[in-house]
C-alpha positions as CSV (number, residue, x, y, z in Angstrom):
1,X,17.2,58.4,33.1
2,X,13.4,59.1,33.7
3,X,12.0,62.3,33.1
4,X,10.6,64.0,35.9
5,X,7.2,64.2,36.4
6,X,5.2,67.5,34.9
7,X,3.1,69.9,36.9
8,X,0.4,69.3,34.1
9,X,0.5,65.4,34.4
10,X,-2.8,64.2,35.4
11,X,-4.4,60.6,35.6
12,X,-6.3,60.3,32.3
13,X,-5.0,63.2,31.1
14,X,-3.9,63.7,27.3
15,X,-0.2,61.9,28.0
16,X,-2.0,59.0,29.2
17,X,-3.8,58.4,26.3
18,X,-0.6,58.9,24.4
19,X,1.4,56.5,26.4
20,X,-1.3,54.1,25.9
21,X,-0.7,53.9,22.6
22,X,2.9,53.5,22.5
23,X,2.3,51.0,24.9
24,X,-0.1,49.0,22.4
25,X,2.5,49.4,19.7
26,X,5.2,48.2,21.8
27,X,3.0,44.9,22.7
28,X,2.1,44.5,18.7
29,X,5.8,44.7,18.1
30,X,7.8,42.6,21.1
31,X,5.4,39.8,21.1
32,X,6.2,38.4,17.5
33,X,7.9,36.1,19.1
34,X,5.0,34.2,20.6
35,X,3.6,33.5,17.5
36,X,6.7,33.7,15.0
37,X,7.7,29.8,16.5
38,X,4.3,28.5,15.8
39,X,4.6,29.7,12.1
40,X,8.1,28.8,11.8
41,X,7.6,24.8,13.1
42,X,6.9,23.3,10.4
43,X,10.0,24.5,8.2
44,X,12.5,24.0,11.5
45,X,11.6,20.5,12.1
46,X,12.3,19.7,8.2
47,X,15.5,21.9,8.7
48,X,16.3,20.3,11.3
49,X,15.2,16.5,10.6
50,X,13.5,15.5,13.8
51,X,9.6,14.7,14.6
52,X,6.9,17.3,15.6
53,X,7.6,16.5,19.6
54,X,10.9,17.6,19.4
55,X,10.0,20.5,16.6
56,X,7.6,21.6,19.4
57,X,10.4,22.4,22.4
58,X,11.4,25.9,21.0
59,X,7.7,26.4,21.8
60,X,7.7,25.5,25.3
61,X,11.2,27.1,26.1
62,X,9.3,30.2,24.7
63,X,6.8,30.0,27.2
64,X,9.2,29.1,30.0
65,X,11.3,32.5,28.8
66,X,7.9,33.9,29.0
67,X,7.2,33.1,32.4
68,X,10.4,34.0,34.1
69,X,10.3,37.5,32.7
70,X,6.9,38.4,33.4
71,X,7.8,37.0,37.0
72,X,11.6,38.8,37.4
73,X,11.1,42.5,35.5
74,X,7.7,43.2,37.3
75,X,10.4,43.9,40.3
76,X,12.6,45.8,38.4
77,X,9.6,47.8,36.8
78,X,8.4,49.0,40.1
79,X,11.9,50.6,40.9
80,X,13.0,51.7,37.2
81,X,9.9,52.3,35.4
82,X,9.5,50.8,32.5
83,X,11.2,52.5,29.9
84,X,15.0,50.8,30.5
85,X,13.8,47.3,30.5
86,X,11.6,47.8,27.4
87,X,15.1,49.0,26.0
88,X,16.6,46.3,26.9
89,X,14.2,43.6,26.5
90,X,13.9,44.6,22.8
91,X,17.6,44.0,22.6
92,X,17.7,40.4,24.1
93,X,14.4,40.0,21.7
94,X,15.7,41.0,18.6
95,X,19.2,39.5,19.7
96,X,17.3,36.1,20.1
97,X,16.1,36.2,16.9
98,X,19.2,36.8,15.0
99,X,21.4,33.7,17.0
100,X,18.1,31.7,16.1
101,X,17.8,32.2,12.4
102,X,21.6,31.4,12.5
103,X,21.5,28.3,14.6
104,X,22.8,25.3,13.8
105,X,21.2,22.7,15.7
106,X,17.6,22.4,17.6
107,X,18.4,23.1,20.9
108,X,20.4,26.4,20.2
109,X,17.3,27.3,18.4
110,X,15.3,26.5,21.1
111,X,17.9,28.4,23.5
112,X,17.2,31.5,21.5
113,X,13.9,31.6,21.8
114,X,13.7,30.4,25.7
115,X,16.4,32.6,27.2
116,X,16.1,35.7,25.0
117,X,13.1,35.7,23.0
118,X,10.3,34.2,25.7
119,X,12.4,36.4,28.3
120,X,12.7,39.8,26.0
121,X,9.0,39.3,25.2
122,X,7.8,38.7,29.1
123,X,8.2,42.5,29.3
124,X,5.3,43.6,26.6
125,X,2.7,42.0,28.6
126,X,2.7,41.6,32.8
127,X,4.6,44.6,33.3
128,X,3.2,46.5,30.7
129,X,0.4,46.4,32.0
130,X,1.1,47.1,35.6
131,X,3.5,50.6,33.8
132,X,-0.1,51.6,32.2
133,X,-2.4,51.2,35.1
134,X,-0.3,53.7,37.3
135,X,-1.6,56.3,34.1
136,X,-5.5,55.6,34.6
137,X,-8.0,56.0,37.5
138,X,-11.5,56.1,35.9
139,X,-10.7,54.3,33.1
140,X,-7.7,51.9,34.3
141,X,-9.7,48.8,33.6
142,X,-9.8,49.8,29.8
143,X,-6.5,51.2,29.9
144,X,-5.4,47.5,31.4
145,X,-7.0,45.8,28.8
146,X,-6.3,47.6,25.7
147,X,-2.3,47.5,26.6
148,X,-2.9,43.3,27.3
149,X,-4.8,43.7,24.1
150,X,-1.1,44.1,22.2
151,X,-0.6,40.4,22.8
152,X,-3.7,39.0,20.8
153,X,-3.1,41.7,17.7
154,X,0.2,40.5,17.3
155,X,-0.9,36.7,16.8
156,X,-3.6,38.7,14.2
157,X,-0.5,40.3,12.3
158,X,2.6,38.9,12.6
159,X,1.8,35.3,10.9
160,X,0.1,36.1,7.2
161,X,2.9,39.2,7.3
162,X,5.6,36.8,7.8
163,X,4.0,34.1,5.3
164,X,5.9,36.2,1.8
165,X,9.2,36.3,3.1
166,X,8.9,32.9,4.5
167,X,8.0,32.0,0.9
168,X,10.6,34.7,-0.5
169,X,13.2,34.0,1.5
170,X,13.1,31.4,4.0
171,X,12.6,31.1,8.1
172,X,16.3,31.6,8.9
173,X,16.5,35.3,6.6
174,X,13.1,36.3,8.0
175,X,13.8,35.6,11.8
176,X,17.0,37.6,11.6
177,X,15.0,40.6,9.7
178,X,12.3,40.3,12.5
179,X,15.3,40.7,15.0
180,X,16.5,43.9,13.3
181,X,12.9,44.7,13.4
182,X,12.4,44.5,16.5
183,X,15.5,46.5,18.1
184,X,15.1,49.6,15.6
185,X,11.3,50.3,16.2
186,X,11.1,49.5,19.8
187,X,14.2,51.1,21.2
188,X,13.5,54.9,19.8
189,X,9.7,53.5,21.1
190,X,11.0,53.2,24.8
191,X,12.1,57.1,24.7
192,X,8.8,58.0,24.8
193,X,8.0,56.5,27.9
194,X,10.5,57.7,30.2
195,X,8.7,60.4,32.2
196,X,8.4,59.2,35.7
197,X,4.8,58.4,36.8
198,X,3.1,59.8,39.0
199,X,3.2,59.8,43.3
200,X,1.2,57.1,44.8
201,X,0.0,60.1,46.7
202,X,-1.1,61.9,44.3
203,X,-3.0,59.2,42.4
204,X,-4.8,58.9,45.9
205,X,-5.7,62.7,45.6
206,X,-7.5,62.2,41.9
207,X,-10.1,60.6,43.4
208,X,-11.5,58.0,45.1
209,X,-11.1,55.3,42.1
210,X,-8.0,54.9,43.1
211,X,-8.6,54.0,47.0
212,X,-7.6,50.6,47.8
213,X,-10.3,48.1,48.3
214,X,-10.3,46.8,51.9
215,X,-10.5,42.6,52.3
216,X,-10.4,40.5,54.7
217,X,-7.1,38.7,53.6
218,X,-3.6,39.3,53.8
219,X,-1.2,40.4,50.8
220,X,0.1,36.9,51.0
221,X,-3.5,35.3,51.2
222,X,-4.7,37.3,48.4
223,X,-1.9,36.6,46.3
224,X,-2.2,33.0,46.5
225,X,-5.2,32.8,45.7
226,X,-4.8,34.8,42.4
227,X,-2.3,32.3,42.1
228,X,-4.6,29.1,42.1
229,X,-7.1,31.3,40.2
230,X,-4.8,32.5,37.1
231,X,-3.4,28.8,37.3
232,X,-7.0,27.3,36.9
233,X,-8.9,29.6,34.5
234,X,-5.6,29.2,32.1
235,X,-5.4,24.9,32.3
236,X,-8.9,25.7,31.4
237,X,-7.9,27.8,28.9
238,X,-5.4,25.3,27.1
239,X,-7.8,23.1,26.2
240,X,-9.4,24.9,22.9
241,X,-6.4,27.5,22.2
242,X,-3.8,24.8,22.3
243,X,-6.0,21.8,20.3
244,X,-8.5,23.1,18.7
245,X,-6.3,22.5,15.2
246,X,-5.7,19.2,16.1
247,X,-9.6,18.6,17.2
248,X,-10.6,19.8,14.0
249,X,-8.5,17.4,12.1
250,X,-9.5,14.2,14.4
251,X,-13.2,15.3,13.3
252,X,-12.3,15.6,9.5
253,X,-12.5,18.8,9.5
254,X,-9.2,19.4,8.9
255,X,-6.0,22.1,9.6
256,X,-7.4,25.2,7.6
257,X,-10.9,25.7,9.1
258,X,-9.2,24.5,12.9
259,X,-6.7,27.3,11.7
260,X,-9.7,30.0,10.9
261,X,-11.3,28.6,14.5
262,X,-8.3,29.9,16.6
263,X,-8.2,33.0,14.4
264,X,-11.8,33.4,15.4
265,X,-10.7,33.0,19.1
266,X,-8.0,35.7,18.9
267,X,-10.0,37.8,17.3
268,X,-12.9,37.6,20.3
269,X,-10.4,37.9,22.7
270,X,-9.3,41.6,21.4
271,X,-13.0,42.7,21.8
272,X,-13.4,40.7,24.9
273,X,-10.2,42.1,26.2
274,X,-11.4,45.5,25.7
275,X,-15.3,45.0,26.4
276,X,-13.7,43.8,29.6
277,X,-11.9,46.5,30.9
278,X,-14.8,48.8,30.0
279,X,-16.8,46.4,32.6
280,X,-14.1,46.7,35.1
281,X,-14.4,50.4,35.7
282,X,-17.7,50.4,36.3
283,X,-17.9,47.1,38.9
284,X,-14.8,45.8,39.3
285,X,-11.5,43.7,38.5
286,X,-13.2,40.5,40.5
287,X,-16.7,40.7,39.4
288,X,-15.4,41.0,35.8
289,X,-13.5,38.2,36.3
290,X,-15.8,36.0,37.5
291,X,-18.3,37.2,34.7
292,X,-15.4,36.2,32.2
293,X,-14.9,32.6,33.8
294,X,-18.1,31.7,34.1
295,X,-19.1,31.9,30.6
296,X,-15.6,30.7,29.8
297,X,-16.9,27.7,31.7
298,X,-20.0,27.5,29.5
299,X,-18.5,27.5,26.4
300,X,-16.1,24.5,26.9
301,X,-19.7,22.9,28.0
302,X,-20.7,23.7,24.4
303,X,-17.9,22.0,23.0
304,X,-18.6,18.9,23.9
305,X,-22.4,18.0,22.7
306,X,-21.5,20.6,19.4
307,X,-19.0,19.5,17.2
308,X,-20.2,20.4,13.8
309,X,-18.5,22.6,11.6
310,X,-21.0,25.3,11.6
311,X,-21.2,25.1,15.6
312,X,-17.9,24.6,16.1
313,X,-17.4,27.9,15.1
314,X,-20.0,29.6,16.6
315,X,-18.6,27.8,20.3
316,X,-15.1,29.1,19.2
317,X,-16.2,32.6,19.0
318,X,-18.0,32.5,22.1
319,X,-15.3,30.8,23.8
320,X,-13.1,34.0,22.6
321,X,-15.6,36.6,23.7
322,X,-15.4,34.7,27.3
323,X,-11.8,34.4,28.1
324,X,-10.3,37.3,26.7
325,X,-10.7,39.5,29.6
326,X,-9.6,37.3,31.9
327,X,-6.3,37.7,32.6
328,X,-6.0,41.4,32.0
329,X,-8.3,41.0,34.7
330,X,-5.4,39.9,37.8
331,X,-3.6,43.4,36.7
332,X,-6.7,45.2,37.7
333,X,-6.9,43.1,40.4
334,X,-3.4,43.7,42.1
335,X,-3.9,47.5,41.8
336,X,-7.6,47.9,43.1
337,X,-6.0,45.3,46.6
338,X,-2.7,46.1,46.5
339,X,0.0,49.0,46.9
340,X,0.7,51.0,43.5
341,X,4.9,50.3,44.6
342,X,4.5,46.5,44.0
343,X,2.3,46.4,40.9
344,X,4.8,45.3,38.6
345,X,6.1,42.2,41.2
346,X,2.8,41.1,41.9
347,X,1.2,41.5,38.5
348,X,4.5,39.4,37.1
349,X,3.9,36.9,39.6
350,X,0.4,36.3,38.9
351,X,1.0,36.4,35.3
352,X,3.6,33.8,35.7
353,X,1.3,31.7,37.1
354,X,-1.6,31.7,34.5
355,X,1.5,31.5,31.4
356,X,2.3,28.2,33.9
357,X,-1.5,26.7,33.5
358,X,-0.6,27.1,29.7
359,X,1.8,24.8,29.3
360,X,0.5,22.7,31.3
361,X,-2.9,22.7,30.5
362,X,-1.7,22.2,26.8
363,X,0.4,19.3,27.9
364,X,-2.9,17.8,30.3
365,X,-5.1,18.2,27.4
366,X,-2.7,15.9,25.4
367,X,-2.3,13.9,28.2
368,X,-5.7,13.0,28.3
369,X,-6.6,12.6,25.0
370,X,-3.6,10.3,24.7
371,X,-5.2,7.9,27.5
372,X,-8.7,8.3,26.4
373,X,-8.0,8.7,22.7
374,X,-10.7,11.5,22.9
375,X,-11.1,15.2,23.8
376,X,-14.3,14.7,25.5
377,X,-12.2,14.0,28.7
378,X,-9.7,16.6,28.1
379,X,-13.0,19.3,27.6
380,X,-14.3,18.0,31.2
381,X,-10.7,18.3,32.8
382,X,-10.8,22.1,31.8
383,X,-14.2,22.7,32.8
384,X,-13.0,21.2,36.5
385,X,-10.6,23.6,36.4
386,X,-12.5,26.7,35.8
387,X,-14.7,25.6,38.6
388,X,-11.2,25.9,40.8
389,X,-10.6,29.7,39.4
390,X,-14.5,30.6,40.4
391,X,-14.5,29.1,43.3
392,X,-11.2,31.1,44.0
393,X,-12.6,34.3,43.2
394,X,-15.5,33.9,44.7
395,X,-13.7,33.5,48.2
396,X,-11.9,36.6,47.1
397,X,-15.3,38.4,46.4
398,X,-16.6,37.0,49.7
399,X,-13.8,38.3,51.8
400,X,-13.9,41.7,50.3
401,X,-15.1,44.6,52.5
402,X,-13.9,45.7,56.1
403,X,-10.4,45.7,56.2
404,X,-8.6,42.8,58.3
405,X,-7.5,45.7,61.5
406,X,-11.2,46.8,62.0
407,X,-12.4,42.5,61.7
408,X,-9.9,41.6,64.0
409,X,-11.0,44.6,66.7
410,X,-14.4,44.1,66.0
């Protein structure tokens, strides 16, 4: 059960901060399983005999877990907190990694990581983030984006810590330690975050950082359109994240330094993410979003005329310092437009929707380059659809100020 509310619980306050970081340790923890199939691929497909197309559906059943669970606990955060289903999301995780390093065929391995893994580790990022902004008023853009920030340092970690007991031990021993892991750090973890938070009333009374912005759209207006934005700056997105590897290897460069380059990206996108959120409390969720998608838009400009080794870098690591604050950036969003009650199901939704232009993107970008037999296309196709996610925040800029009762008396 929750624990009640204190008298001395205040936004900001000393048990934010605290809750913050269990938060970030929680994210560093539960998404291993993001990354943990991308290390593993190359010693499943031999395991398993089959080509790299087929070796890359665990992958995509990961993201499709991912999704769905950022989409269905968002709902269950706003009426439970977020305490049980981190409980019970690290279970399915670590669960899903112990019937996957026992599998014994593709597809159950693939099962594992879709309908308990991707789905367990939904719950460290969307409705994390929604749990922590309820915490913060002056600083909830930060707050947003250092919890979001979780995501990024367990790509950093995870892979060179798993690389010796790969070697020591193999993928199938090291996925089922992983799923141990997982269930006996996050679960005493999740105890720590049972106090209830606090009234949507008195959030209100802390100041007025926490007064709803007025626009001149409806809940359903406004949340498509974050839709169509967090779909569009993410096929965007795809492009480098997904390819660069395979970029660098059509330009000689080969896997190791396209390796280094998304390293590069990950590690921009922690300071980004948190350079962001600093940004947001000062003008805004949409402002810093637009700020973040425009140069995000740039950089994949830069990709095309650059591709030398030396600039290639340079381009990843801008691209990285671009994008990484984007999507924090629809968390910040929903709770500077939208009711504190529905965070959680509107953050999810949203979320689902730029974990959607992923995939798809990723898929496009292959798409493209299989028709073309050249990136160059695949680059512009991403840069169109940035233009779609400024374009949509833009509207969402132009529409904010009076709210809709006083335009339509007016």
């Amino acid at each position: 059960m929750p624990i009640a509310a204190r008298a001395d619980d205040h936004l900001d306050g000393s048990y934010s901060w605290m809750r913050l970081a269990v938060s970030v340790l929680i994210a560093t923890i539960g998404n291993v399983g993001m990354w943990a199939v991308i290390v593993v691929l190359p010693a499943v497909q031999a395991e398993f005999a089959v080509d790299r197309g087929d070796a890359s559906i665990p992958y995509t059943f990961t993201m499709v877990g991912f999704a769905a669970g950022n989409l269905l606990m968002g709902r269950y955060v706003d009426r439970l907190g977020i305490a049980l289903p981190i409980a019970v999301a690290a279970a399915a995780n670590g669960i899903g990694f112990i019937i996957a390093g026992f599998s014994g065929s593709l597809w159950l391995f693939a099962l594992a990581q879709g309908a308990l893994i991707g789905f367990g580790t939904a719950i460290n990022f969307g409705p994390l983030m929604a749990d922590i902004s309820h915490w913060f008023a002056r600083r909830r853009g930060l707050a947003v984006a250092t919890a979001a920030s979780g995501n990024y340092l367990a790509g950093a970690i995870w892979p060179p810590l798993m690389q010796p007991f790969l070697d020591g031990y193999g993928w199938r021993a090291t996925y089922i330690g992983i799923g141990i892991f997982v269930i006996a750090a996050i679960l005493p973890l999740s105890l720590l975050l049972r106090r209830r938070r606090p009234r949507e009333e008195t959030q209100s009374a802390a100041g007025g950082a926490t007064a709803l912005k007025a626009v001149d759209l409806s809940p359903r207006a406004l949340q498509a359109l974050l839709l169509v934005a967090g779909f569009g700056c993410c096929m965007a997105m795809a492009m480098p994240q997904v390819h660069i590897v395979a970029y660098c290897v059509d330009l000689g460069y080969g896997v190791a330094r396209g390796a280094e380059m998304l390293s590069i990206m990950l590690a921009g996108g922690i300071v980004s993410r948190l350079a962001s959120g600093w940004i947001a409390d000062r003008i805004g969720g949409v402002k810093t979003l637009l700020i973040g998608s425009v140069l995000q838009g740039l950089s994949l400009v830069f990709y095309i005329p650059f591709d030398g080794l030396a600039s290639l870098y340079i381009v990843s690591l801008i691209f990285g310092l671009s994008q990484g604050g984007i999507v924090p950036c629809y968390a910040i969003i929903v709770r500077e437009y939208m009711p504190a009650r529905e965070a959680g199901q509107r953050t999810g939704i949203v979320i689902m929707a730029t974990i959607v232009g992923m995939a798809v993107g990723g898929w496009m970008s292959g798409w493209i380059y299989d028709l073309t037999g050249s990136y160059q296309a695949a680059f512009l196709n991403g840069i169109a659809w940035n233009v779609v996610n400024v374009a949509a925040m833009l509207l969402v800029l132009a529409r904010t100020g009076r709210p809709r009762a006083k335009l339509a008396a007016a």
